[in-house]
FIZAZA-986529 format. One record per residue: residue in three letters; x, y, z of N, C-alpha, C in turn. Coordinates in steps of 0.001 Angstrom, whole numbers, plus 500000, padded with zeros to 6 digits. Each point is the difference from the previous one (the first is absolute). Example, Ala and Ser with C-alpha at 12.3 -4.5 7.8 and 13.67 -1.06 7.14 Angstrom:
ala513190494310507800499110501190500000500900501200500000ser499650501050499280500820501190500060499230501090500730
This chain:
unk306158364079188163498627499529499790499569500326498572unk499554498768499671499790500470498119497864500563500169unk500656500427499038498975500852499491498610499004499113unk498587499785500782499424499144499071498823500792499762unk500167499956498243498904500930499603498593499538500575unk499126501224499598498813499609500595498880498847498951unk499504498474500370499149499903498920499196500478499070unk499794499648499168499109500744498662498881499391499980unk499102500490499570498184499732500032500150498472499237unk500807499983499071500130498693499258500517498573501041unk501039500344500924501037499162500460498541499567501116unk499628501283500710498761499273501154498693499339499345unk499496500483498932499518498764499401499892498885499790unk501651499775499795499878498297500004500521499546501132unk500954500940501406499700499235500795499098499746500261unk498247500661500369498958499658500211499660498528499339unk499940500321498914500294498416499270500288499089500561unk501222499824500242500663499007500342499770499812501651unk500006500683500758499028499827501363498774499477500278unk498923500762499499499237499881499917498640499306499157unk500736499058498869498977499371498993498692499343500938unk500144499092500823498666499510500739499040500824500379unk500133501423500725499813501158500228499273500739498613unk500702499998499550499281500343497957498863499214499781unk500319498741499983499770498826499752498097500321500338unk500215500313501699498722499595500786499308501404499388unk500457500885500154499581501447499512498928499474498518unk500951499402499655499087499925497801498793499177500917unk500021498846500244498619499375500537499374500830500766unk500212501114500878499115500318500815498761500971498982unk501323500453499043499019500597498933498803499725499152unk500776498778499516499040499142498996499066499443501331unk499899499758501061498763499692501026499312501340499784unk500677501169499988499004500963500607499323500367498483unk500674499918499153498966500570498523499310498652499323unk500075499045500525499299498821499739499195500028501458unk499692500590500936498910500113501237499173500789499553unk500245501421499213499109500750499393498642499785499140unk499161500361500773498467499493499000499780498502499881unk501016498715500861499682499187499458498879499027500095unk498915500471500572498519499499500400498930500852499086unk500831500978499888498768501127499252499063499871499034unk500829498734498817499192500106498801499910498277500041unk498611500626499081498950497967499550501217499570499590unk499826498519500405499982498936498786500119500176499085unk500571499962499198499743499460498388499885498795499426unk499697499872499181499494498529499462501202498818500473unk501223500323499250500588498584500575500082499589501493unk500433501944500439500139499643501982498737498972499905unk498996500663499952498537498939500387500059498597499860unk500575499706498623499974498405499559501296499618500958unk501008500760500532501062499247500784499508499935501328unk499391500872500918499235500089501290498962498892499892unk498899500174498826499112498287499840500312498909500085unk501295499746499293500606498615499943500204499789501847unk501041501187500038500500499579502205499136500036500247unk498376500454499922499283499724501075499504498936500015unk499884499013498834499554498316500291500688499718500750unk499361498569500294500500498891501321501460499648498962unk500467499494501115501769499349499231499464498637498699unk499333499701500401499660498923498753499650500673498698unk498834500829499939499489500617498811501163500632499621unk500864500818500495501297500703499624500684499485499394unk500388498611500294500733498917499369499245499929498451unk499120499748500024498894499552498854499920501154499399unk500001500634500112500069501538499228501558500240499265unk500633499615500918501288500365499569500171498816498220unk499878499232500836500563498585498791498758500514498959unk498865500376499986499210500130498747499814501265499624unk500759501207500409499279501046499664500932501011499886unk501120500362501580501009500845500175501437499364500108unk500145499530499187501509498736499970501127501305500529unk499837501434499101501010500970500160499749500765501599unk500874500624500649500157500197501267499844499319500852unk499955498700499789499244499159500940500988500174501621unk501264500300499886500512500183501264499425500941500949unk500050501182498910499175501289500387498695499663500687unk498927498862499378499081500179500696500114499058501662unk500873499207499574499776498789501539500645500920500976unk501079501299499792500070500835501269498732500755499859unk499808500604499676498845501495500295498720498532500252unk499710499116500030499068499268500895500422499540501152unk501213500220500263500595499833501406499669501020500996unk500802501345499107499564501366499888498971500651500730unk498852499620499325498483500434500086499511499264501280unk500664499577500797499530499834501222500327500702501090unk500927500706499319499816501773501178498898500809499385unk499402499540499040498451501261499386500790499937499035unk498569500143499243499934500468498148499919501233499544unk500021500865500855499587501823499890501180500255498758unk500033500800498900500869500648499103501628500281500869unk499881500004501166501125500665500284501041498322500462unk499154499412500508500764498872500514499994499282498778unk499342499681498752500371499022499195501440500757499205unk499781501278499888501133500528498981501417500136501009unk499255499809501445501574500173500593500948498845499555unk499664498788499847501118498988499823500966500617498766unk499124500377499008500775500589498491501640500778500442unk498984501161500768501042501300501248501417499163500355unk499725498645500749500910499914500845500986499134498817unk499847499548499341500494499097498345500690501599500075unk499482501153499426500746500500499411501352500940500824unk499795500482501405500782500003501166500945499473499661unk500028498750499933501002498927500411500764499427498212unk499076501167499409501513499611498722500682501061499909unk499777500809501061500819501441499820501864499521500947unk499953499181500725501267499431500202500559499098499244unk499098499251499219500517498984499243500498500884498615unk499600500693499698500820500820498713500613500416500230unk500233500516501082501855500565500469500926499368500661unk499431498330500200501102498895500252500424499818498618unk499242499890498783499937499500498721501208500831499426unk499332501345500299500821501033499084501659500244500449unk499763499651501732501534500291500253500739498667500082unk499947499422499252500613498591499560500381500629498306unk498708500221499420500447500565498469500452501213499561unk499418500943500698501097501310499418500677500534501466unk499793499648501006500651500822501173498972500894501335unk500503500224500590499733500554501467498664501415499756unk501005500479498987499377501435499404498373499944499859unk500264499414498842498934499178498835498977499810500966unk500049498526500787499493499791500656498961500651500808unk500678500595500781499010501339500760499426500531498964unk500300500396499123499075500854498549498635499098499923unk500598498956499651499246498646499574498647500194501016unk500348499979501286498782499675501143498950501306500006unk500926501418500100499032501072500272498998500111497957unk500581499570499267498984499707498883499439499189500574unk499919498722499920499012499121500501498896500428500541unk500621500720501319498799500502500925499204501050499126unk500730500517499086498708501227499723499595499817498518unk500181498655499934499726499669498313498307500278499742unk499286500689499329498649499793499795499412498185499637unk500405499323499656499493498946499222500094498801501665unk501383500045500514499853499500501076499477500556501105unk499549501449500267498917500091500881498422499678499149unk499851500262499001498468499453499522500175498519500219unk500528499633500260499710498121499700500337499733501575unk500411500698500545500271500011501540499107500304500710unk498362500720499100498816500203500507499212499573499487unk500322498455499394498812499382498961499995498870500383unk498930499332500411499655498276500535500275499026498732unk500790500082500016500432499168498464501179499343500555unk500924499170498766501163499131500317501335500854499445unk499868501135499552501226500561499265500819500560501052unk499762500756501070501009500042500858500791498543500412unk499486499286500779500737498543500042500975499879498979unk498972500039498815500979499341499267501889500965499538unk499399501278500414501379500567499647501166499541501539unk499346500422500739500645499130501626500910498836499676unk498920498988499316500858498218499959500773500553498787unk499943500854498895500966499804498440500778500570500946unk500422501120500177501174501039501137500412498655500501unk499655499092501015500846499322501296500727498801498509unk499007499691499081500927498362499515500688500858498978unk500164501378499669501587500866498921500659499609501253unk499810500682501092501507500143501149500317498799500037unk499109498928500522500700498786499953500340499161499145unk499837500243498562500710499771498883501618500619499865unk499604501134500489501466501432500204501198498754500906unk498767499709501147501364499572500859500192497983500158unk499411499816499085500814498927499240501153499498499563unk499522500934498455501348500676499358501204500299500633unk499763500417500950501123500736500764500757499209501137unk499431499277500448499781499315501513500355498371499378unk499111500082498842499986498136499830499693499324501062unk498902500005500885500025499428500950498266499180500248unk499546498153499688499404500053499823498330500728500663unk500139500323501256498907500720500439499555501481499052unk500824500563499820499485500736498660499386500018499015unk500494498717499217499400499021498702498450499686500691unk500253499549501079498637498963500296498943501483500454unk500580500791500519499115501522500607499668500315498534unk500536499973498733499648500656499279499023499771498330unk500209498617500696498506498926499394498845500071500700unk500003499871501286499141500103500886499390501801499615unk500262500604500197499484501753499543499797500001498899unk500695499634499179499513500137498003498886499615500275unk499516498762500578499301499093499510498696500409500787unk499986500521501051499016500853500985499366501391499444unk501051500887499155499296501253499154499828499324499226unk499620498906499378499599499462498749498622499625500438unk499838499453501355498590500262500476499386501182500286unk500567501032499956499508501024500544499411500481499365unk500867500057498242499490500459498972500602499084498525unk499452499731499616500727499499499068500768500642498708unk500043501254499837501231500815499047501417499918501034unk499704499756501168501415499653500746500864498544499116unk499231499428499401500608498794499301500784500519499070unk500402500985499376500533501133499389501182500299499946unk500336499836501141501318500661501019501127498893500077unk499955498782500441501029499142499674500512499795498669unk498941499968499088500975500033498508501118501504499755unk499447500963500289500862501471500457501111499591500531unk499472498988501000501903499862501114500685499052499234unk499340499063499040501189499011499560500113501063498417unk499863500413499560500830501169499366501093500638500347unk499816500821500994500741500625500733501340499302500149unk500326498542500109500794499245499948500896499775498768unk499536500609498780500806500177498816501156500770500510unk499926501109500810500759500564500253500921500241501020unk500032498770500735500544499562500722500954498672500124unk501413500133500232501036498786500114499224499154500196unk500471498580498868499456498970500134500726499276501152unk500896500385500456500708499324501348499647500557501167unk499198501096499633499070500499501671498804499807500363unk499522499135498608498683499129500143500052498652500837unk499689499975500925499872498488500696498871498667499149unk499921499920499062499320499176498884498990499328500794unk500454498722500755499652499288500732498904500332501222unk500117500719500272498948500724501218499078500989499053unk500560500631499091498877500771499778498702499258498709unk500782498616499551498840498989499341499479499317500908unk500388499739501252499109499714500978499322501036500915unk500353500960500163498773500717500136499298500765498844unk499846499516498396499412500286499246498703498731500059unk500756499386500357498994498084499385499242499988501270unk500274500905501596499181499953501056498811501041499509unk500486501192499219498946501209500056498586499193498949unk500716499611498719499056499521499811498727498668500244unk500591499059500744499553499547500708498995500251500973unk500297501126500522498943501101501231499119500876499203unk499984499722498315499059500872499318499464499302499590unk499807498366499749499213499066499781498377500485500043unk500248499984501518498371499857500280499233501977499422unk501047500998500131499694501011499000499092499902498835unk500938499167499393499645499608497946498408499973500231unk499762498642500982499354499405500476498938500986500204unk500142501022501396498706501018499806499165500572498484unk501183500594500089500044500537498554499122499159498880unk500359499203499635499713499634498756498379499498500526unk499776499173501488498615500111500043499199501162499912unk500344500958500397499111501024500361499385500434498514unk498377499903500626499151500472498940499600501052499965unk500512501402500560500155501547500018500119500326498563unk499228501348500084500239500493498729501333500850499725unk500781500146501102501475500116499837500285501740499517unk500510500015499304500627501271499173499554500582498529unk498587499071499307499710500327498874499906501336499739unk499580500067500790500013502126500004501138500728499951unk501033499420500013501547500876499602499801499849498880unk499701499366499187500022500000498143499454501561499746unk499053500818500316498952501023500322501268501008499826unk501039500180500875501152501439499705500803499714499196unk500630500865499472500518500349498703501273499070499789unk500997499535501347500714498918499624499271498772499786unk498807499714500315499237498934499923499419499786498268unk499832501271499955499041499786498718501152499790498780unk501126500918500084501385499779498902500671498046499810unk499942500114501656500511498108500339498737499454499221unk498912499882500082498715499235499590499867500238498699unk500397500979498977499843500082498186501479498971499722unk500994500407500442501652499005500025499405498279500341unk499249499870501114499587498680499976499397499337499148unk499082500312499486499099499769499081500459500262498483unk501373500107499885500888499960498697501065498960500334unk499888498626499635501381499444500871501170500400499056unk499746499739498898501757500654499191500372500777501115unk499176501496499723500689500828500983500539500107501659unk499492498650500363500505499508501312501028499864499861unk500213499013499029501163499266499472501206501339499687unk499564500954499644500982500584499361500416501210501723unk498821500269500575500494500807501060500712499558500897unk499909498566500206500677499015500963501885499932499902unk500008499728498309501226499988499604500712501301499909unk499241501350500083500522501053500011500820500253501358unk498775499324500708500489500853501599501404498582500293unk499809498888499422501457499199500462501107500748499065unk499851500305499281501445500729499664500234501444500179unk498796500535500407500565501571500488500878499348501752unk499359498760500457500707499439501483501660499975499836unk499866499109498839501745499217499456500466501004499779unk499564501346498733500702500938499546500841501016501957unk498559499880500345500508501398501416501011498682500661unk500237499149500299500563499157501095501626499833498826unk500197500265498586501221499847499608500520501716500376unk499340500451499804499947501660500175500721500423501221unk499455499535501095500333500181501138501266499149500494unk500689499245499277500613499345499725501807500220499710unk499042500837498645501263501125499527500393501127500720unk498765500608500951500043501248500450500840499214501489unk499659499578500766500635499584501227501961499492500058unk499668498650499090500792499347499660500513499153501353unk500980499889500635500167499316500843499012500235501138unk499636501282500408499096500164501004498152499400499795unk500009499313498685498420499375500177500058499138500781unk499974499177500285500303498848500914500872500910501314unk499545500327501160500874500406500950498566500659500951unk500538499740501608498897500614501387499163500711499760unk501019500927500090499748501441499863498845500600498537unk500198498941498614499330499849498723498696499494500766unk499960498602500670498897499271500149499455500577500978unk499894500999500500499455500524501295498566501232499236unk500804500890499063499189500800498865499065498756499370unk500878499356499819499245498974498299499078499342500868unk499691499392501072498845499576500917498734500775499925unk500381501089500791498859501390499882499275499896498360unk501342500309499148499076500014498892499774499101499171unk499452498832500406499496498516499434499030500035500925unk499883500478501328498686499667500675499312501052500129unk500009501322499134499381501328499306499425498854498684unk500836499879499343499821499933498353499097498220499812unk500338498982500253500344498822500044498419499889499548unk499169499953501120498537500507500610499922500449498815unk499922501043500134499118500594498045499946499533499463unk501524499624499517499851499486498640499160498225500324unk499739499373501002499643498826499782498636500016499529unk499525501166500857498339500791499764499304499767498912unk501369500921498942499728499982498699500060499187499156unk500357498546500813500359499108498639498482499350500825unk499729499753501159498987499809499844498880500593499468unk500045501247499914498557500721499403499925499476498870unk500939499673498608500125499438498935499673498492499959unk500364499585501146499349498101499815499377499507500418unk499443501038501376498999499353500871498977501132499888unk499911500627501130499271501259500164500488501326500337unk499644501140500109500574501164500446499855500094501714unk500628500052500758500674500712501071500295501184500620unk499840500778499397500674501835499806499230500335501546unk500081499942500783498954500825501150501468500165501030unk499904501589500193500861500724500676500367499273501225unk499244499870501156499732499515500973500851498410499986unk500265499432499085500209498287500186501827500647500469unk500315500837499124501461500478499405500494500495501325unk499243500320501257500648499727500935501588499428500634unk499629498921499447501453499223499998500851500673499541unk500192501036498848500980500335499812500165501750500807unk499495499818500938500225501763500644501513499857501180unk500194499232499945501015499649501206501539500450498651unk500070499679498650501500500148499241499547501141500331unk499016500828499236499962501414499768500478500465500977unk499318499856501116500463500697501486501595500237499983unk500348498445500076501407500507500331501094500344498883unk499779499588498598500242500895499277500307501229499508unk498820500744500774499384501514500173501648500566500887unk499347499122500830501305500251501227501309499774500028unk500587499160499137501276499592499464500487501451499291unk499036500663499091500510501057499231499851501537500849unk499146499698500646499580501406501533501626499720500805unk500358498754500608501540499800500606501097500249499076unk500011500147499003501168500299498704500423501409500126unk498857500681500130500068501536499663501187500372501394unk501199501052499393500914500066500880499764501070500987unk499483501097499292500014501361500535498452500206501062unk501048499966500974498223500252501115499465500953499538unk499788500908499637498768500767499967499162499819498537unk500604499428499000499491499588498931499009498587500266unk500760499025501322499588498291500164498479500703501118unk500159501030500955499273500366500703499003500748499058unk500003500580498844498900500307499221498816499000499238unk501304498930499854499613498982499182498515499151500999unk500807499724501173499409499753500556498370500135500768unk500520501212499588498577501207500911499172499555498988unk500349500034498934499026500217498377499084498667500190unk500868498896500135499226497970499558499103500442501591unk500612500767501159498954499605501489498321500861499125unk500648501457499309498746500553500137499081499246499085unk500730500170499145499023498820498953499462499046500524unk500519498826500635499426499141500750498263500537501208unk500977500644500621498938500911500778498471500401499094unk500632500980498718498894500367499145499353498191500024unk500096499369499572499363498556499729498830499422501041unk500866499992500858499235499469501365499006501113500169unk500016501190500224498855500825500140498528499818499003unk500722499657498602499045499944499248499288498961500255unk500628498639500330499422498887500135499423500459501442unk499676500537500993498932500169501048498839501329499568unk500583500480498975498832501379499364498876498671499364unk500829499119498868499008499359499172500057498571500062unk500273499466501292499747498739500147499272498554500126unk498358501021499869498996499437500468499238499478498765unk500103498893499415499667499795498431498774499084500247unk499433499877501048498695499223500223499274500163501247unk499410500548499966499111500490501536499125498953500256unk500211499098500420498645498264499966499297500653501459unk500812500327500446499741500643501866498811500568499477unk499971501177499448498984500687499997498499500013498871unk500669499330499490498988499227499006499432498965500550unk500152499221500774499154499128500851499336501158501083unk500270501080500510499173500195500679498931501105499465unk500551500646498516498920500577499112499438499185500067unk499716498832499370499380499031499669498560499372500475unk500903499508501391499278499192501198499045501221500122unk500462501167500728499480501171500682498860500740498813unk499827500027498903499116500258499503499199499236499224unk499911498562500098499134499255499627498818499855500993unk498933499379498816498951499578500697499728498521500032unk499053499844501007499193498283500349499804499700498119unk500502498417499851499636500087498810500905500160498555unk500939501304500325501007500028499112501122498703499203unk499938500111498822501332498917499572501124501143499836unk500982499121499682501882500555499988500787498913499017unk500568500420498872499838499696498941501686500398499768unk501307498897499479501317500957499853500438499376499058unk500730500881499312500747499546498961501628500797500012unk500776499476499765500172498271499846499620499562501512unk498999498866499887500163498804500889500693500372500972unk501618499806500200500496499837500592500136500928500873unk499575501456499567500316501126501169499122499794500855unk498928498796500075499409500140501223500830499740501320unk501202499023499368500784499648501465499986501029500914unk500702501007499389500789501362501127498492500595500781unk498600500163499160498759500131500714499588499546501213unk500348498486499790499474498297500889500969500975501550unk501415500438499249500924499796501282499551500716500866unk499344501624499430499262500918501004499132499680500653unk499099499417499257498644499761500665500107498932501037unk500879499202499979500212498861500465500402500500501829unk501219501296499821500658500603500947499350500800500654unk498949500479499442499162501213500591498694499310500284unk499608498479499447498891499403500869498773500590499454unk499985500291498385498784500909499737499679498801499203unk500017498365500115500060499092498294498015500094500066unk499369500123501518498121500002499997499732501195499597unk500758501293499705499361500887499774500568500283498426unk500520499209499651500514500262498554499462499827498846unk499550500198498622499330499914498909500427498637499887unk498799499187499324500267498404499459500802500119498627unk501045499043500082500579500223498521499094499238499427unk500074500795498140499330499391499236500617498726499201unk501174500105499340500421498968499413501955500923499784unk500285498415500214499569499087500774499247500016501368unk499056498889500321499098500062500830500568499473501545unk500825499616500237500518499661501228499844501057500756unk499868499343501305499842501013501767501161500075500120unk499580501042501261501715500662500099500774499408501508unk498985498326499538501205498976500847500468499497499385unk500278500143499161500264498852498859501792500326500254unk501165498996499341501316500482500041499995500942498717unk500556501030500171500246501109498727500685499897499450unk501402499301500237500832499383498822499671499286498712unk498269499730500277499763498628498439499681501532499211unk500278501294500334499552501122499213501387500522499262unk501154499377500028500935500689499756500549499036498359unk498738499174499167500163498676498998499516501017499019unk499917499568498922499580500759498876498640499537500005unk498912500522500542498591500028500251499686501243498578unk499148499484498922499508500239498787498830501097500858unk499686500608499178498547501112500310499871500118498459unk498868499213500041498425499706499128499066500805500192unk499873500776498906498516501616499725498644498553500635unk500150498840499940498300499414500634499774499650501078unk501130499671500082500473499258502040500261501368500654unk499989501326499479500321501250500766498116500259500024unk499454500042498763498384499838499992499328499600501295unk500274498564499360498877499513501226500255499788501057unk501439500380500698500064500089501476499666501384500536unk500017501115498735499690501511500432498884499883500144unk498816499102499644498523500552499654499041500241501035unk501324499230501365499111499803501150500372501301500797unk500672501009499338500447501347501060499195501066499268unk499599501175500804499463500899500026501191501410499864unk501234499227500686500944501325500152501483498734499384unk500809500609499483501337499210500388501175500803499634unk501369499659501014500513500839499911501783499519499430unk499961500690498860501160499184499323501663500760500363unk500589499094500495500972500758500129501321499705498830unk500868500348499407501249499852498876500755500546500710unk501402499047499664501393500837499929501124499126499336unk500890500138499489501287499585499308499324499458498614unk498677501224499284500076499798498633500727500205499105unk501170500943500656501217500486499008500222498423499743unk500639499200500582500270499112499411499487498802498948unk498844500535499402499244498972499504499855501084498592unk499863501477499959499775500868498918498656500477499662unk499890500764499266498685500179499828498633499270499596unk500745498879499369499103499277499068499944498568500574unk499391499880501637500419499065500653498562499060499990unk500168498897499441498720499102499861499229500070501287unk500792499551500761499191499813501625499230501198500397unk500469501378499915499552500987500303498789499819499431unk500179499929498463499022500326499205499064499189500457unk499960498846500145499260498520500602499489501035501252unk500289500099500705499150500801501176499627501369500515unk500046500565498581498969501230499884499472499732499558unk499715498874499017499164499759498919498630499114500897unk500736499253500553499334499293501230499339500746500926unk500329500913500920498925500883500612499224500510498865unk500074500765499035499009500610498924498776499385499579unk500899498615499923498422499174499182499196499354501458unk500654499879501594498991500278501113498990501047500302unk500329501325499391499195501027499991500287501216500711unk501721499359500526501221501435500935500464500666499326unk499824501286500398500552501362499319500813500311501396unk501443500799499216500454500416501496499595501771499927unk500114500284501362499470500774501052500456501139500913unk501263499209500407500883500587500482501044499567500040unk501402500818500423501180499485499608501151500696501062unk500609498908500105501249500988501069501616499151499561unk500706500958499959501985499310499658500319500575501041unk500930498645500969500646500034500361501586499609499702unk500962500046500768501647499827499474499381498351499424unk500158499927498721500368498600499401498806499106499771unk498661500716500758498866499308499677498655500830499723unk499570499550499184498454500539499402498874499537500743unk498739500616500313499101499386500509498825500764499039unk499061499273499570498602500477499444499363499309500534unk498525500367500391498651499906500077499380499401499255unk499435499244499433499083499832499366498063499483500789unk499362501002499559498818499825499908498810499516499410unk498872499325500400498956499443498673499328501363499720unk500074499865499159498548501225499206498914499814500483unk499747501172500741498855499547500525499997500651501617unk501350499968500249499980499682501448501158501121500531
């Protein structure tokens, strides 16, 4: 009878592995459910949740009409969460759809990953996922960015198994998904130029040509009516990314075209220079699986940026953390490609411990300081200490939406201060508040002259700066009515003052 040593902590490891991946598998989702269940009703609205909950709560027609003139971007995002919102609009049920988007890309990155780096990886790949900070914040936000990482994740794999498979249901699955996170969000439009990169480095005899220009000439086709949103929509969009510091560097470069001209041509030959480079360094192995499996990941990391940036130079700036989404799925498994490399268990098991705690540190912070707009409780400061009589007065304009949504939910719109200007009731649809509505120091005048009390509420002046006309337009405007303010209260993300007549 031979003698069989006893396994090693290493060897039962990966049998577990190899037994058990579905088992793993369900484990990472049960996680990402349970730290994406945490607090997720707890905190307001914030401004966009509000403008995305406003839009679902119109009738299906106005939604439509909103969409084509106003919200061309997420528009997928919004026709579910108005499906949605007919189990209730409460914070917890609109942000659950986000939750279950992000659940369900925690298997799809470790189908992805164990196609591209392996079995290992893979599992790495999912338990990041689940405890990524950025995908649990967006996994608790009524917005379209979870979705949209869900549909980019499913049309990489089925790009992955194309390639691989050549088989046309793949091609056609993977026009159909491009072309769906492109509704979801539109920086998902991003991501297919990444994958036909990625193809530099790959045998031109393992390209199926033919299927994959027909499912190129289908995707765009299914983005038609996209362009289409898009280019109608009369939203004020993203002007406010110009405002941070990649915005403001892209915006002096714009406004020099030589130097367009000259940064443009820089970045095509630092491309040519790295792609002969890599060239020399590989040599027979550029072009090869195992090459195009890395070189994918990092074209649909990199690809994205850099397109960013050539737009910030010709069009507008872009830079907002949150869009870049799309690219958290390379990192992930990336991360994890080099976490599966490491040979020595107790060094790969350190490694490991280190990206969970960190991660961990993340997510905690994001439930310590998550709450960047309290509308909840500012509608009921509000309502609850006004009097018969009172006006309510906001700037910008538009933050009245997330207000409308409280008052609307809590049934206080008869006991609420009359807005001053704009002068609309609070039946009116609140979306015509989300246009670039001007505030005039005389039209703030003479609609104030008829209040005794009014109560102004601000928030997202960071984005406008100190020296913001409108503001100025409506302090200047209560002043020359004869309002001094009075009293004052900050809450997370919003200001409220008093203003009083002299006198009174």
């Amino acid at each position: 009878m031979t003698n069989v040593p006893p396994p090693t902590a290493r060897s039962r490891a990966s049998s577990i592995l190899r037994s058990s991946p579905r088992l793993l598998v369900g484990l990472e989702m049960a996680l990402a459910a349970s730290l994406g269940l945490i607090a997720l009703g707890r905190r307001s609205f914030w401004l966009d949740e509000a403008v995305s909950v406003t839009l679902a709560r119109l009738d299906f027609g106005g939604l439509l009409h909103a969409l084509r003139v106003r919200e061309g971007n997420m528009s997928l995002y919004h026709l579910l969460l108005w499906s949605w919102l007919h189990l209730g609009d409460s914070e917890f049920v609109a942000r659950s759809l986000s939750l279950i988007a992000v659940v369900a890309t925690v298997p799809l990155i470790y189908l992805l990953a164990r196609r591209l780096v392996g079995e290992r990886a893979a599992l790495v790949a999912g338990l990041l996922l689940a405890l990524n900070p950025m995908a649990i914040h967006y996994g608790q936000e009524a917005r379209g960015y979870a979705l949209c990482l869900l549909l980019v994740t499913a049309s990489v794999y089925l790009f992955v198994r194309a390639i691989e498979e050549s088989r046309w249901v793949f091609w056609l699955a993977y026009a159909l998904f491009a072309a769906l996170a492109g509704y979801a969000h539109f920086f998902a439009l991003f991501v297919p130029p990444a994958l036909l990169v990625s193809l530099l480095f790959l045998p031109g005899t393992e390209i199926p040509w033919r299927k994959g220009l027909t499912s190129a000439g289908l995707l765009a086709l299914l983005l038609l009516p996209l362009f289409y949103l898009v280019g109608s929509s009369q939203a004020s969009g993203v002007e406010w990314a110009s405002g941070n510091l990649p915005g403001r560097v892209a915006t002096r470069i714009h406004d020099r075209p030589l130097l367009v001209v000259v940064v443009l041509l820089a970045g095509l030959a630092c491309l040519v220079l790295g792609w002969f480079w890599l060239a020399k360094v590989l040599g027979p192995r550029l072009r090869s699986r195992a090459t195009w499996s890395v070189a994918l990941l990092a074209s649909w990391l990199l690809v994205p940026f850099l397109l960013v940036c050539v737009l910030a130079v010709v069009y507008k700036p872009l830079f907002i953390v949150r869009y870049f989404i799309v690219c958290l799925p390379p990192i992930i498994v990336l991360l994890s490609l080099g976490l599966a490399r490491v040979r020595r268990p107790l060094i790969a098991l350190g490694a490991v411990s280190f990206v969970v705690l960190v991660s961990l540190a993340g997510v905690v912070r994001w439930y310590q300081n998550g709450q960047s707009e309290d509308w909840r409780g500012t509608e009921s400061y509000v309502v609850g200490s006004a009097r018969t009589g009172d006006g309510v007065l906001f700037y910008a304009p538009y933050v009245r939406i997330p207000f409308a949504l409280y008052l609307g939910r809590e049934g206080d719109s008869g006991r609420a201060p009359r807005p001053v200007y704009p002068a609309d009731g609070w039946n009116t649809n609140e979306m015509k508040f989300d246009g670039n509505i001007v505030m005039r120091a005389r039209l703030v005048r003479e609609r104030a002259a008829s209040f005794r009390r009014i109560w102004l509420v601000t928030s997202h002046q960071e984005l406008y700066g100190a020296a913001d006309p409108g503001y100025e337009a409506t302090l200047a405007g209560l002043a020359a009515a004869g309002l001094r303010p009075s009293e004052s209260r900050s809450l997370a993300g919003v200001q409220v003052v008093r203003y009083d007549r002299r006198g009174h």
